[in-house]
C-alpha positions in Angstrom: -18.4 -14.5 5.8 -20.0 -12.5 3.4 -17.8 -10.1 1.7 -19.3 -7.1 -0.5 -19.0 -8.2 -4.2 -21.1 -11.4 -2.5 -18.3 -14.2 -2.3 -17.8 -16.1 0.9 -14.5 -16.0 2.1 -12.1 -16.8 6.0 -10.4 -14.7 7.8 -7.3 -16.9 7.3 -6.1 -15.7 10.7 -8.7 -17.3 13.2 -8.8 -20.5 13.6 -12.2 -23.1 13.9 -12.9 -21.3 17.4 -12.7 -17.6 16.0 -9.6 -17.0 18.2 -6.4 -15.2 16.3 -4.0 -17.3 15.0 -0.4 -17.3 12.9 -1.3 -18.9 9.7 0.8 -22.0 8.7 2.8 -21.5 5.9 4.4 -24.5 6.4 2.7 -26.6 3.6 2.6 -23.5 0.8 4.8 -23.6 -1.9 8.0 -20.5 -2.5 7.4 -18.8 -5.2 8.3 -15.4 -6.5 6.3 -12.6 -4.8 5.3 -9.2 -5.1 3.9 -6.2 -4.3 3.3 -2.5 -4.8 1.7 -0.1 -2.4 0.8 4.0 -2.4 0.2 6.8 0.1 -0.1 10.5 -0.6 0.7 13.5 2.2 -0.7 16.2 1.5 1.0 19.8 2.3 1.3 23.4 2.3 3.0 24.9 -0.9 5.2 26.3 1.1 6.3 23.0 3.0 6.5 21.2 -0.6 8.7 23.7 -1.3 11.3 23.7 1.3 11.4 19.9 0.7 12.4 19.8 -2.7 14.8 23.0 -2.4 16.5 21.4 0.7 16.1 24.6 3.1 14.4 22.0 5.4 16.3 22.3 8.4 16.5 18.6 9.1 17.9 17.6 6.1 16.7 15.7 3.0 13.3 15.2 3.6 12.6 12.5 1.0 15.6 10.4 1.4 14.6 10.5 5.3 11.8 9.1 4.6 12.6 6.7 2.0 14.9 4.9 4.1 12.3 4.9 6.9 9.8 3.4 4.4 12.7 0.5 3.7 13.4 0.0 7.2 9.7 0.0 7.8 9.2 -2.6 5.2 12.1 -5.1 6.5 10.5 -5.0 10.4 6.6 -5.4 9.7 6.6 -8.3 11.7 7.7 -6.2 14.5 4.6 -4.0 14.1 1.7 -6.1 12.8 1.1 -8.9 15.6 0.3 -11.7 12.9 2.4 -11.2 10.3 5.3 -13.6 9.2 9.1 -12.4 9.6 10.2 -12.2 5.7 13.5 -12.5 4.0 12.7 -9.7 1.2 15.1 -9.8 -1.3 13.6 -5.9 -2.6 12.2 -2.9 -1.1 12.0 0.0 -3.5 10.1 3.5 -1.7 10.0 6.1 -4.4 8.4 9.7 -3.3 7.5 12.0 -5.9 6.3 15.9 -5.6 3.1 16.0 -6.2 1.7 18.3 -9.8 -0.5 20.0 -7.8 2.2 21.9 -5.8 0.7 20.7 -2.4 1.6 16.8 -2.2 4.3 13.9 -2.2 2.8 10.8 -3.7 4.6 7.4 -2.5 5.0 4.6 -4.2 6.4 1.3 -2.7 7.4 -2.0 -3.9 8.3 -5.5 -2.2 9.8 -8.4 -3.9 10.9 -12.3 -2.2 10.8 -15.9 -3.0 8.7 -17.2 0.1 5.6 -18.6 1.3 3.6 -15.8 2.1 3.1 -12.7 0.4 4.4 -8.9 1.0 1.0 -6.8 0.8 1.4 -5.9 4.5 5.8 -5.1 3.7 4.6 -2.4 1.0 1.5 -1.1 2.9 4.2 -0.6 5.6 6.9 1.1 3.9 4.7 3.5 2.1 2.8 4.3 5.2 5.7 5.0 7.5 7.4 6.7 4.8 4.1 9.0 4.9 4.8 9.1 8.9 8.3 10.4 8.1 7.7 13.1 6.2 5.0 14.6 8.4 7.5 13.7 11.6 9.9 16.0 9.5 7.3 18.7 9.2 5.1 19.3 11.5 6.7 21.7 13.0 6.2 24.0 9.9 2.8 22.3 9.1 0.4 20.7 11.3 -2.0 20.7 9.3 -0.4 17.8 6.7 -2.9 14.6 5.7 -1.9 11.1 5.0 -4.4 10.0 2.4 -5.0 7.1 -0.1 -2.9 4.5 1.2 -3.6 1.2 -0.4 -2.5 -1.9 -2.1 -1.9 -1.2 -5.9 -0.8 -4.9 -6.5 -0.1 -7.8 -5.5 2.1 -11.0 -8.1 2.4 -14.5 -7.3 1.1 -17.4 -4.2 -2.0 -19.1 -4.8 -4.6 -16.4 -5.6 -2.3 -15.5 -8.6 -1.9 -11.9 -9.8 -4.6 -8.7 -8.6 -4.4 -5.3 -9.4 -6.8 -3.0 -7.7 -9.7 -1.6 -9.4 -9.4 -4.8 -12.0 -11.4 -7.1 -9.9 
């Protein structure tokens, strides 16, 4: 396969016949890895504001969603058909008002020792953090956009160390 920057690459997750497979991990050495993921939901100022001056009626709105992103993070397997069950030994989900008065920007991070890396764990978290806060409020806003989510990073296994926009 053919990928845009001209390298040919597999899909690691067919096998010889092009049918979906689990990949085996089996034979891959542990080693420490890591990753860091964002998303952005963007708002009304007025919504940004009754977040961070807690007259949401629901409660905290960030620390709602923070622990969703954590959660999220520790049950990926559940959600993503091909993806390994992980022992993380770190899920960090920070959200942070936005400067322009209309956004919450998420950032995410996902640390283990293990076989098989976290990209999907951080993606995760920081997504269904995203999904949290618009669950939270959408009754005052429907009109709230999940944007930019993406892999920042991504630290150790066999294709080593990548930072987007480096490569």
């Amino acid at each position: 396969m053919e990928t845009p920057g001209g390298v040919v690459s597999k899909l690691t997750h067919l096998d010889d016949k092009g049918e979906a497979r689990m990949v085996d991990v089996t034979d891959k050495s542990v080693t420490e890895r890591e990753a860091r993921a964002e998303a952005t939901i963007h708002m009304a100022a007025e919504t940004l504001k009754m977040i961070t001056e807690g007259e949401h009626p629901k409660g905290d709105v960030l620390a709602v969603a923070r622990i969703a992103g954590i959660m999220a993070a520790k049950r990926t397997h559940d959600l993503i058909p091909l993806c390994h069950a992980l022992n993380l030994t770190s899920v960090k989900v920070e959200l942070v008002p936005g400067h322009d008065g209309t956004s919450v920007h998420i950032l995410t991070r996902c640390k283990l020792s293990g076989q098989t890396g976290v990209e999907m764990e951080a993606l995760t978290a920081a997504s269904i953090a995203a999904l949290t806060v618009y669950d939270m409020c959408k009754a005052v806003d429907k009109a709230m956009e999940i944007s930019g989510v993406r892999l920042l990073e991504k630290k150790g296994g066999r294709s080593g160390h990548w930072v987007a926009g480096t490569q």
